[in-house]
N, C-alpha and C positions, 0 to 999 in steps of 0.2 A: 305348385309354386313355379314352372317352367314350363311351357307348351312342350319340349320335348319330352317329358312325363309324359302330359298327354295325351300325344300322338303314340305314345307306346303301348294307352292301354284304352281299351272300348268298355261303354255299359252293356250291360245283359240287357237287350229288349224285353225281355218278363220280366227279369228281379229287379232292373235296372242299379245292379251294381257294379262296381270296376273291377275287368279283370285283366289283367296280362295280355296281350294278342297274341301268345303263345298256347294256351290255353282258356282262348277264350270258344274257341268253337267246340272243343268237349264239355264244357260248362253250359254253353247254349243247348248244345244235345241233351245232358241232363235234365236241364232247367225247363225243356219241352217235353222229356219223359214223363217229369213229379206232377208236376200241370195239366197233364191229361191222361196223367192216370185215373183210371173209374174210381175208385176209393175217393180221391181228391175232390172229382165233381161230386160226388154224394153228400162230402162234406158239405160244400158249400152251398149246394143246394141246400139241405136240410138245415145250413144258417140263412139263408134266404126266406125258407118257409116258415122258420121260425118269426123269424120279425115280420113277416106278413100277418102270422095267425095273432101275433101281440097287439098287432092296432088293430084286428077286428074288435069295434066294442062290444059291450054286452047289453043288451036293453031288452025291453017288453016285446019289441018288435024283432027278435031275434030271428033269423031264417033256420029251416031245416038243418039238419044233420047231410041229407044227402045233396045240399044246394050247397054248402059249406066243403062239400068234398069234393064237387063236380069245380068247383071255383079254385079249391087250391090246386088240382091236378093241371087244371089251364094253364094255370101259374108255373106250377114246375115242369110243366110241357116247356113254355115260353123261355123258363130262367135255363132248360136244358139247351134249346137253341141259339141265344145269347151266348153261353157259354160256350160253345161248339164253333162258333162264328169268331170269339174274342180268340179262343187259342188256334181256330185258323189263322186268321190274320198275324199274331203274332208270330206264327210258324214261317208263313211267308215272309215278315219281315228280320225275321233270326238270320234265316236263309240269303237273303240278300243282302244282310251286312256282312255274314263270311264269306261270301261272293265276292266281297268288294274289295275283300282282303288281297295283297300283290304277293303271287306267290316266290316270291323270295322271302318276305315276313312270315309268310307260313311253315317254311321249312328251315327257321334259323334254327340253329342246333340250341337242346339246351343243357346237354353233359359233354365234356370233353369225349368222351368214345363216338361223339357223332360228330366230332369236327373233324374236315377231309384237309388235309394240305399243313403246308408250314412244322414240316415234321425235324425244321432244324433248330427250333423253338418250343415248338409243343410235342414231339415225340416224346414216348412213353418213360425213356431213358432219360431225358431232358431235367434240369434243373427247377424251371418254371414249372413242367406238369404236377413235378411232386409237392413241393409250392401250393398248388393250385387244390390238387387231390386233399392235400393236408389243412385246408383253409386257413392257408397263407398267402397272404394276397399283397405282394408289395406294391411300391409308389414304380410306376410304369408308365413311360413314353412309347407307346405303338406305331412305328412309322412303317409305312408302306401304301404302294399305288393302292387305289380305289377296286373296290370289290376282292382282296385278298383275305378279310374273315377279320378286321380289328373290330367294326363293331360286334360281329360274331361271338368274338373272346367275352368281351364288355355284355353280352347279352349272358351268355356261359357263367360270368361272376356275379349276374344280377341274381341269377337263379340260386348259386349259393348261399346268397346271400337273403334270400325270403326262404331256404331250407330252415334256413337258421334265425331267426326272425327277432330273438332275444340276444343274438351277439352280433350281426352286424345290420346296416341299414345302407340300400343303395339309392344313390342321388343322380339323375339322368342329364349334364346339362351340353346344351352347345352354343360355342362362342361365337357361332352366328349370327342367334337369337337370344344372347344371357348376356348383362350388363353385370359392372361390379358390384351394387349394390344386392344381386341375388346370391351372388356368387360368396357374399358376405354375409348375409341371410342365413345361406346353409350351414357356412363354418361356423357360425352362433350356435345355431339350430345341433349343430354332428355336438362342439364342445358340451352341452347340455346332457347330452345322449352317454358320452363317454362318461360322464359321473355314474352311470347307474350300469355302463361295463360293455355298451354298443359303441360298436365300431362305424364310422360311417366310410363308406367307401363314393367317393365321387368323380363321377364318368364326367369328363370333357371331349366331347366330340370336337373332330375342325378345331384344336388348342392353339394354332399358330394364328389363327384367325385374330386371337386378342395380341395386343402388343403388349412391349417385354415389361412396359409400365402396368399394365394391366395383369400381368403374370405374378409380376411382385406379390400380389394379393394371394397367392397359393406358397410364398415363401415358410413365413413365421409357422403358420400352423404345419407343414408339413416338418417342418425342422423341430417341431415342439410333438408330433404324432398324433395333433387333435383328428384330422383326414386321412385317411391314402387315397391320392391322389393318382388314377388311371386318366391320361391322355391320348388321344389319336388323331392325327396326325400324316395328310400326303407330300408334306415337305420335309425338306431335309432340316433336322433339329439343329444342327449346328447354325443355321442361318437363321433360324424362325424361334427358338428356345431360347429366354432368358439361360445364359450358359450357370449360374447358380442356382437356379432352379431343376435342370440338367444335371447338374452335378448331384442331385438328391432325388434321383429317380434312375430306373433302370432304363437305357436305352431297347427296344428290341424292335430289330427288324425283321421285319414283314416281307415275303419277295411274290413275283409273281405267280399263282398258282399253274402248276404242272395243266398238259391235257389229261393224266390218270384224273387229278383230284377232280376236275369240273366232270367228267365222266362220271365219277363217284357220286359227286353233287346234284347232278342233272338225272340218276337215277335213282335218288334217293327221293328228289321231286315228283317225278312219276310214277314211285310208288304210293305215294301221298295221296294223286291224284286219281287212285287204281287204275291206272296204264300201264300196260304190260310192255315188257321188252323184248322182242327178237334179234336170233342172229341174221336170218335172211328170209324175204318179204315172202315168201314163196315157199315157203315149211310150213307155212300153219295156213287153212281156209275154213272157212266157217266160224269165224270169231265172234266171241259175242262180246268181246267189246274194244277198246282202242287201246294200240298197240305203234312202240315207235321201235327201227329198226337200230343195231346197236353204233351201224354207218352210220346213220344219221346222227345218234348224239355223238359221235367222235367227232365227226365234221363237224355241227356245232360249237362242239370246243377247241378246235383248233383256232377255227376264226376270232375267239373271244380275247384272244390276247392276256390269257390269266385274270379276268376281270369274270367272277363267279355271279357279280347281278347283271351282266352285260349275256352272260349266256341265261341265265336264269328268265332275265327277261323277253328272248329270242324266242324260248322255249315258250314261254305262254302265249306270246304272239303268235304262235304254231297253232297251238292248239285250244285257243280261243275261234278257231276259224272250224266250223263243223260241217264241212264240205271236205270227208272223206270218206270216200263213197266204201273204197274196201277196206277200212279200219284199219290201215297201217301206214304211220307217216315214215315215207322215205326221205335220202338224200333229195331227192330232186323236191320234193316239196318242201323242205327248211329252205332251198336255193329258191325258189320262187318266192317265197315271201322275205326272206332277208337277202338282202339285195346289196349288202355293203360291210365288211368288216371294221370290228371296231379296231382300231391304232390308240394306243396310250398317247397323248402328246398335250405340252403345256407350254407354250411358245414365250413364259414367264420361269419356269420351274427351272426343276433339276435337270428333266430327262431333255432338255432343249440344251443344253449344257453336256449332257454327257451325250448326244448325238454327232451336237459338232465336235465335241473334242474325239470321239471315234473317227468320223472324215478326217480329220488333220494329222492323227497319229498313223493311220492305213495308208495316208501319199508316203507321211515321212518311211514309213517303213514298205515302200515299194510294194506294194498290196493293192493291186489295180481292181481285183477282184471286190476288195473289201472297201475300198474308195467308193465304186460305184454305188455297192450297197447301202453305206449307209447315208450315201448323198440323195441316193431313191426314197429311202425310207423318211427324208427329212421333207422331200419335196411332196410324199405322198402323204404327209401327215399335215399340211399347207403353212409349213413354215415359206417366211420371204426369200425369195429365189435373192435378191440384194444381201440380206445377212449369210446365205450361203457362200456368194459369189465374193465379198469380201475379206471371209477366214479363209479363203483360196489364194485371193493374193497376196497376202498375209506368206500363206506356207512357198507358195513362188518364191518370195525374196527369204524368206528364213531356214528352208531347209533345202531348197535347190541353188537359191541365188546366182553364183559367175559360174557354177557349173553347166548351168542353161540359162544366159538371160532371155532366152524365147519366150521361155517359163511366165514372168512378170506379167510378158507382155500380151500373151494370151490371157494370163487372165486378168488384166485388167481389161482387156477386150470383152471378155466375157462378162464380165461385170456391167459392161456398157450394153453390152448386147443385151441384157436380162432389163437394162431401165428402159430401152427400145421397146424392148416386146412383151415384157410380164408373162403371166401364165394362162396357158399352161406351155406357150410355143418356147420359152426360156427355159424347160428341163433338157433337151439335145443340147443345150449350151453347156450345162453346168455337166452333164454325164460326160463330155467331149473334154472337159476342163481337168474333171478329176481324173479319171484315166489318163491325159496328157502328164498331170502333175503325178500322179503315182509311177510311173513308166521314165520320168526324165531321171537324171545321172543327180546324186544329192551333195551340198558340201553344205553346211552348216558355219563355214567360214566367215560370214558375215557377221551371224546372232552371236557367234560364239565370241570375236572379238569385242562387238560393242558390251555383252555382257563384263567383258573383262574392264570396258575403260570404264564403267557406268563403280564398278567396285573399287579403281582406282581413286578414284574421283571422290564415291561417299566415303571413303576410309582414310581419304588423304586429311592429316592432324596440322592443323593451323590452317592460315590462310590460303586460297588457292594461288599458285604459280600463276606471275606475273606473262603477258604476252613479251617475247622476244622481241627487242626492238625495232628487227630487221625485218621484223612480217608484220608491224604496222603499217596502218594507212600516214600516211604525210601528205596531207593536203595544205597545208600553211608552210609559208618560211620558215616559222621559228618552229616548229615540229620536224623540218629537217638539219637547223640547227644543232636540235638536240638529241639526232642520231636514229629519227622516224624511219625506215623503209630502208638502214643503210644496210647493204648487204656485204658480210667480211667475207674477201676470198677465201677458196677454202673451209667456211662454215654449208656441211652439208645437212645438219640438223634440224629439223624446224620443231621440234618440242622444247618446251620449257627448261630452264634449269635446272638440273639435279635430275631430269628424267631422260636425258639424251640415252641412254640404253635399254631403256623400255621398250618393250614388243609386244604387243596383244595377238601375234599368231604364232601357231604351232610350227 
């Protein structure tokens, strides 16, 4: 009903039926045992010889006995060799469909005690684990960055869910590739199912992907319990979630994975792939097979940035390369072929949001240290040196303001200076900017007043206060006739009526 189905599950090259891609290469193994087991060929032979010896007819001109015997044996020579050739080639081709398989698919977990991470959510003590142990599955929003384990979970509930095959039923969709029509398709399809006591549980991959109109469509039934409805999710819900939709689901967040868990992960891969692990390259000689040292998958995961397919896939690009000559990948060979760390960054998203607002909060709070850093981290992740350069002078006037107007004035230079030069010769600007601005003397004098006239103003009841006669303009006669521009000796006020004793500073 949905290419995301799928792409989740492959035919058996012999049986050609669909299985899981979880278990679809132990099914293949099987399926290549039964098939060429001797028993099997015997059968089939001997239905082979059968329908051979059926269309011999019978007539006057009948041949021998021992020309009848010499002719079948030809036969079941030939149908032995056919035979032997058909389950070769399918053997080779079993084998290079599980080849093709990407080993992150192949070692998705598929019980909760083989999921590594997110122990503030799924740990054993947790609310959701026992939820989950108990097949109790509620309406759940999974957010968190990319490669932290939400399709992971979603794959963990599929499996419960074909445990149980008479009480519940899982539905695969994503709102990348699923239009409302499908997605109304299945809520049909689940209410029909729930008459006879099956539960459907439906996976929305990418759920911000649909808009909040298009969300609508998972309202009614979810508020009526025809679906439970699991979404996931690398934006922030509050922006991207119909908020009544929200409000009928459990929010859980997802963080980014530790370097223990991608270590856990990355050697649970290599056990898969019977590679062994050492602690140092130089303990073990004469291996008889490949071996990665336990420095190297450390380094691997640190570089990964808590993104579990980001090292997952590092990891097989290692060792897809069969140019090691003494069977043990070290640090230095993961460093030669990956050649660049991955940075989380989405110069639309959250973390583009919560980056800059770390630069601005690290000037105000005098943290030259922590300025730089996250000013580096924004420049090396290839946000625009211009949207940096601009929340800079932004915090010049707001949190340093008449305590340094140097402050301003550097960075708006700065800001000039980055549409000069672009990148990468505008990062000494912006690192020169933000340490000047964490390092200057701070008054908040400025922000703080106009905040205060901006509340005067919206909270002032009836019409606003008329301009003071004496601080208009009088460009005509009859405007100074009527008392335009006149100034009373003695009037040292210039605010309006009834607020002559108002003060917006401390």
């Amino acid at each position: 009903m949905n290419s995301k189905s799928d792409d989740t599950h492959q035919v058996c090259p012999i049986c050609f039926k669909k299985f899981a891609m979880g278990i679809i290469e132990e099914h293949v193994n099987k399926c290549i045992f039964l098939n060429s087991n001797e028993n099997t060929l015997k059968r089939k032979r001997n239905l082979l010889l059968s329908s051979e010896t059926s269309n011999v007819s019978v007539s006057s001109h009948e041949p021998c006995a021992s020309s009848l015997t010499d002719n079948l044996e030809c036969k079941n020579q030939q149908s032995n060799s056919l035979m032997e050739k058909s389950i070769s080639s399918v053997t080779v081709k079993a084998k290079l469909c599980i080849n093709n398989v990407p080993l992150a698919k192949k070692i998705k977990p598929k019980h909760l005690e083989d999921f590594y991470g997110q122990n503030h959510v799924l740990g054993k003590n947790t609310s959701l684990y026992h939820l989950l142990q108990n097949k109790e599955i509620p309406n759940m929003i999974l957010w968190g960055p990319p490669g932290c384990g939400k399709t992971c979970l979603a794959g963990i509930i599929n499996e419960i869910c074909n445990e149980n095959p008479k009480q519940f039923k899982f539905v695969n969709l994503c709102a990348a590739s699923t239009n409302i029509k499908e997605v109304n398709n299945a809520v049909e399809i689940a209410k029909n199912e729930l008459k006879f006591g099956k539960k459907t549980i439906i996976f929305m991959d990418e759920i911000h992907r649909f808009n909040k109109r298009q969300q609508d469509s998972f309202l009614l039934c979810v508020e009526n319990g025809d679906i439970t409805l699991i979404g996931a999710t690398t934006e922030n819900p509050s922006f991207y979630i119909n908020s009544a939709l929200l409000s009928r689901c459990r929010v859980v967040v997802f963080e980014k994975l530790q370097t223990s868990d991608l270590m856990l992960i990355l050697k649970r891969a290599l056990q898969i792939q019977n590679i062994g692990v050492i602690d140092d390259e130089n303990s073990c000689k004469n291996l008889d097979r490949l071996f990665v040292t336990t420095s190297a998958i450390e380094w691997l995961s640190n570089i990964s940035d808590g993104d579990a397919r980001i090292a997952i896939n590092n990891l097989e690009l290692v060792l897809k390369d069969n140019n090691h000559d003494n069977k043990i990948i070290t640090v230095a060979d993961i460093k030669e072929r990956v050649k660049k760390s991955h940075l989380l960054y989405d110069r639309k998203g959250e973390e583009h949001y919560n980056l800059i607002s770390a630069v601005h909060k690290s000037i105000r709070n005098s943290d030259a240290n922590a300025a730089l850093y996250w000013t580096t981290r924004m420049i090396m992740s290839g946000e625009d040196p211009l949207f940096i350069a601009r929340r800079m002078v932004r915090a010049a006037s707001e949190d340093i303001g008449n305590a340094d107007p140097n402050a301003l004035q550097l960075a708006v230079s700065t800001m000039q200076g980055c549409q000069l030069l672009g990148m990468p010769e505008a990062d000494c600007l912006l690192a020169q900017c933000a340490i000047y601005l964490a390092r200057a003397p701070k008054s908040r004098e400025s922000d703080t007043a106009l905040m205060a006239a901006k509340n005067l103003i919206t909270n002032w009841k009836g019409a606003q206060p008329l301009v003071p006669l004496h601080l208009r303009n009088a460009p005509t006669k009859l405007m100074k006739n009527l008392g335009y521009g006149k100034f009373t000796p003695g009037q040292t006020s210039c605010m309006p009526e009834g607020l002559e004793n108002v003060c917006f500073f401390e």
